[in-house]
N, C-alpha and C positions, 0 to 999 in steps of 0.2 A: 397694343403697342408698348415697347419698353422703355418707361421715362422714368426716372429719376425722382423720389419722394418731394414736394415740395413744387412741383410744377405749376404756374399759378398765383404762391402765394405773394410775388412781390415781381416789381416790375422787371421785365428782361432787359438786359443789357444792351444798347443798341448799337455802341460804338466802343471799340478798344483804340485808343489813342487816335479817334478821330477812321477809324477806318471801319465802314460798317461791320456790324456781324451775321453771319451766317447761321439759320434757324434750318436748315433741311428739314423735312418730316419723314415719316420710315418709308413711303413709297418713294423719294429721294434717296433716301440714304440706299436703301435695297438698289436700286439701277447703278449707283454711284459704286458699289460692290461689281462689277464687270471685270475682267479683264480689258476687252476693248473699252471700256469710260475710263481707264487708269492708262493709259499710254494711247496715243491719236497714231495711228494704223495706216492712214495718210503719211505720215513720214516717211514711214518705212520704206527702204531701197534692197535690192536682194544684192546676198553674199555668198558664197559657197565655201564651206569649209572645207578641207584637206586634212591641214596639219593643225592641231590642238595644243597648247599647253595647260595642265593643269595645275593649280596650286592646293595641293592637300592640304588640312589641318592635321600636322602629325600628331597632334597629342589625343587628336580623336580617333584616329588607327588606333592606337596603342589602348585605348580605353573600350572602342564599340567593336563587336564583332562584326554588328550591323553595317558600321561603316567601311570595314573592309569589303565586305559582298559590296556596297555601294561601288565603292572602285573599282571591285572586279567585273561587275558589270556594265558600270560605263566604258571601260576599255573592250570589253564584249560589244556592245552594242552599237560603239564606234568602228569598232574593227569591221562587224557583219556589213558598214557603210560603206565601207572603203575609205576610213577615216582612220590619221595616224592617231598617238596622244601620248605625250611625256607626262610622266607624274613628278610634282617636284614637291619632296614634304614642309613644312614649315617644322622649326625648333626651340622657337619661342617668340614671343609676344611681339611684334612691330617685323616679321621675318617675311609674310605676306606683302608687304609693302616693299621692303629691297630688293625681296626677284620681282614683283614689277615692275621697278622702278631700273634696277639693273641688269635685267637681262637683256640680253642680243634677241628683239625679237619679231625678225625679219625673216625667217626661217618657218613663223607660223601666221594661221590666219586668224585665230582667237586667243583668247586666253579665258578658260573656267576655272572658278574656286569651288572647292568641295569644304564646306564649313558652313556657318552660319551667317548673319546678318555682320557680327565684327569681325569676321574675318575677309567678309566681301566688304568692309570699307576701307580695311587695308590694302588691299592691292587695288580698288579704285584711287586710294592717296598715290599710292606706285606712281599709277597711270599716269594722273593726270601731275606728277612732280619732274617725268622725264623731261620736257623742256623742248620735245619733239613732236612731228603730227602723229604718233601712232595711236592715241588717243581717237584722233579722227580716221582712221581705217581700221584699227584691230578690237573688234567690239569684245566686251569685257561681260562675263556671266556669271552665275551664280549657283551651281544643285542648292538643290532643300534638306541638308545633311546636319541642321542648327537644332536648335531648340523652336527659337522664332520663328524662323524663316518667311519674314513681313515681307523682305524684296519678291521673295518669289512669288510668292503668297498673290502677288497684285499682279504679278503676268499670268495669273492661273495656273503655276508649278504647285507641284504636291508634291513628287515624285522626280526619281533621279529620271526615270523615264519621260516622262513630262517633256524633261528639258532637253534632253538628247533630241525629242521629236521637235521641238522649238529649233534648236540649229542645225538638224535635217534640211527645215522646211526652208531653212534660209533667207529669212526676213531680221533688217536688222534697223532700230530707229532711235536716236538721238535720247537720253534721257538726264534727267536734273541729278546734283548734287547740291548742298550747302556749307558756304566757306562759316569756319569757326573759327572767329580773332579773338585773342585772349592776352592774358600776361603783360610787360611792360608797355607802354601805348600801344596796345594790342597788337604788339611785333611777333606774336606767335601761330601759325594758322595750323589748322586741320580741318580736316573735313568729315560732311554728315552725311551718309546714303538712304539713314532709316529714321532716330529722331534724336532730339536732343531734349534732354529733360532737368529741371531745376523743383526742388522741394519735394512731398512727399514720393511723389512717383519717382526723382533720383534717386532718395532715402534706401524705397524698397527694393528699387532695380539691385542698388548695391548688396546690400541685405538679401538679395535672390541668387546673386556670383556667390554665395557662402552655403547655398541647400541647393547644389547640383544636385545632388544625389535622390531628392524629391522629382527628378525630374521635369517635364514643363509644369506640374501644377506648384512649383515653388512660387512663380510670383503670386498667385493665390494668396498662397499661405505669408508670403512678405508683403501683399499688399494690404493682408485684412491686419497685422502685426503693426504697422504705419499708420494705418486710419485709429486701431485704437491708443498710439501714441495722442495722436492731435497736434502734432509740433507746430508753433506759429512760424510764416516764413513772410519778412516785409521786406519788399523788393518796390524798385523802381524798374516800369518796362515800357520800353519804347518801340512800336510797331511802325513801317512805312510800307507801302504798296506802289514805291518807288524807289530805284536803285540811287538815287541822286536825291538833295534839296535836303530841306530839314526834317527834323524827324520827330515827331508829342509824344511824351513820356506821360504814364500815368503812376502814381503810388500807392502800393495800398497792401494789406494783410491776404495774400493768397494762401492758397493750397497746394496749389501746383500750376506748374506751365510745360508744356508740350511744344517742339517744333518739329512738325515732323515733313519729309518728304514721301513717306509712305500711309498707307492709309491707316495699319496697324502698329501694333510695338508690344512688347512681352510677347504673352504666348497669346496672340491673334486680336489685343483689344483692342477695337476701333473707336481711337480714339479722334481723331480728322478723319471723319467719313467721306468727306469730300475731295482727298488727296490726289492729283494726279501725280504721273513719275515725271514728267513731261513738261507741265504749264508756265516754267520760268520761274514759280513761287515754289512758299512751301507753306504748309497752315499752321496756325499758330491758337491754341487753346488754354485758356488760364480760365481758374476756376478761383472765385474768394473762400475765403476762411467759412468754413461751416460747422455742423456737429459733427460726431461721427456715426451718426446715425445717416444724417443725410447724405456721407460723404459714404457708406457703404451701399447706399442705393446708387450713386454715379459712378462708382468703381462695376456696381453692377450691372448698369448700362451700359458702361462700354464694351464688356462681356457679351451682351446680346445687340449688336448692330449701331451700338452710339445714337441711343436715346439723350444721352446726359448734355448733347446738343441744345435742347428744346431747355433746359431747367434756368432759372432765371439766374443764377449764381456763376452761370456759365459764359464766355465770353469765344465766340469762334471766328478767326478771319483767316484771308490769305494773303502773304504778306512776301517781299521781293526782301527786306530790311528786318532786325530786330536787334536790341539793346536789352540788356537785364544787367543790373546792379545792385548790388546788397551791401548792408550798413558793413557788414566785415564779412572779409569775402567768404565766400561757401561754393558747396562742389557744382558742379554742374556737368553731367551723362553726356556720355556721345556713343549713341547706336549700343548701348549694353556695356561695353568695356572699356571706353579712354574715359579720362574725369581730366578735368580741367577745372580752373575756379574763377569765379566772377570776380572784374566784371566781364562780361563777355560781350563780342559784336558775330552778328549773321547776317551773311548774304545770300542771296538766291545765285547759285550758279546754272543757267539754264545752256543744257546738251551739251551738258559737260564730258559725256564721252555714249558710246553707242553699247549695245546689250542688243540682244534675241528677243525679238515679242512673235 
């Protein structure tokens, strides 16, 4: 089994702000890796697709050859269906979010993004900012055309294929997002489809947008860059497992903290092994100050199935509520590419709009 250096040697953490923690063991964590344990297949009501709209990441055209075969064979593969499909390109950064947000889109029965995990949470923001039910009828999807590609990742997508056969098959079910409140009495919102991260693991993510060109093994290479930093990071953080009432704060010298709605982040590290897309929640992982010795054994448990659950330094729950605040504010990740800064507030948005399982 793969655990984390130090397993053992001091007591495990029982409670994060009063809300137990979560200890899975690998034959847990392995069944919790399912597609069907990541979204409840019981919800799901059938839909038949027709007309498609697609939102391209243009700046990935212009860079992957790969990605254009991508589109050219989703438009292939949709066509052999009897399926229409517009491609609309994106042209810069927040451009996914206004055609979802503004398009006429009454004319189709879905709407796909061809990009990555940040480019499918911009036009989930679209979605859910029109102020209409189309949120509740025109399910919202995602290819595997990222680097990450965590959303798909949890409905068993690999492949552009994959996914085409997923809204072939025409099953479509309810899944979570999470509100991100920030800025002046937190009058700022966005949203999280994959995670949200503060301290070392923000650090690197950032540090990782700067070696595309490493390809996926950049956050590797930015994560082991970060651990032998050691940066201290003191926060205040407040977990609730209730949308409502008060909410315990705890203080103390972290490492890192995770909120995630999906089970992985970077390039596939399970870091919430226990994620559903689904469950109303999202899971919440903070880790204290340690060496960097030990902190390269938990970096490398989450690499191999999220062992670094079991280490006593560890702290895992599921939470509907979160709060993180620092002495002077600092960055705080969302889904690889917006930054915002603390102090921040999280809510659990549950079925907040529909997707293909």
């Amino acid at each position: 089994m793969a655990c984390a250096p130090g397993r053992g040697k001091a007591p495990k953490i029982k409670h994060l702000c009063g809300v137990p923690t979560l200890r899975p063991d690998a034959a847990a964590r392995t069944a919790a890796a399912a597609p069907e344990r990541c979204v409840d297949a019981s919800r799901a009501r059938a839909l038949s697709a027709k007309s498609i709209l697609v939102i391209a990441h243009g700046g990935k055209k212009g860079a992957s050859r790969a990605f254009v075969k991508d589109m050219r064979d989703v438009k292939m593969m949709f066509g052999e269906c009897g399926v229409s499909t517009e491609f609309v390109e994106t042209t810069c950064a927040g451009d996914a979010t206004r055609i979802a947000r503004e398009r006429d889109l009454s004319g189709y029965d879905a709407v796909g993004v061809m990009g990555g995990d940040g480019t499918f949470r911009e036009a989930a923001e679209g979605l859910l900012s029109r102020g209409d039910s189309t949120k509740d009828s025109t399910p919202l999807f995602v290819f595997p055309c990222g680097t990450g590609n965590n959303y798909a990742r949890d409905l068993g997508v690999s492949t552009v294929e994959d996914m085409v056969k997923k809204v072939m098959a025409g099953r479509v079910a309810p899944v979570d997002a999470v509100k991100v409140s920030h800025g002046v009495d937190f009058a700022n919102e966005t949203i999280s489809i994959n995670v949200v991260t503060w301290g070392m693991a923000r650090d690197a993510a950032e540090t990782a947008e700067g070696m595309r060109w490493l390809g996926p093994f950049r956050y590797d290479v930015a994560g082991l860059f970060h651990i032998l930093m050691n940066k201290k990071n003191f926060a205040t953080i407040g977990v609730s497992n209730e949308l409502s009432g008060a909410m315990s704060e705890e203080s103390n010298e972290y490492l890192m903290m995770f909120a995630q709605n999906t089970r992985c982040s970077g390039r596939g590290f399970t870091f919430t092994p226990l994620a559903q897309l689904d469950d109303g929640e999202f899971d919440v992982m903070t880790c204290l100050k340690t060496s960097p010795f030990h902190t390269k054994g938990l970096f490398d448990a989450t690499k191999s199935g999220g062992g670094h659950v079991e280490d006593p330094n560890v702290a895992y729950v599921k939470a509907k509520r979160l709060s993180l605040s620092t002495r002077e504010p600092e960055r705080v990740g969302i889904d690889g590419e917006v930054t915002v800064e603390t102090p921040v507030r999280l809510t659990a948005m549950k079925h907040a709009f529909l997707t293909f399982v």
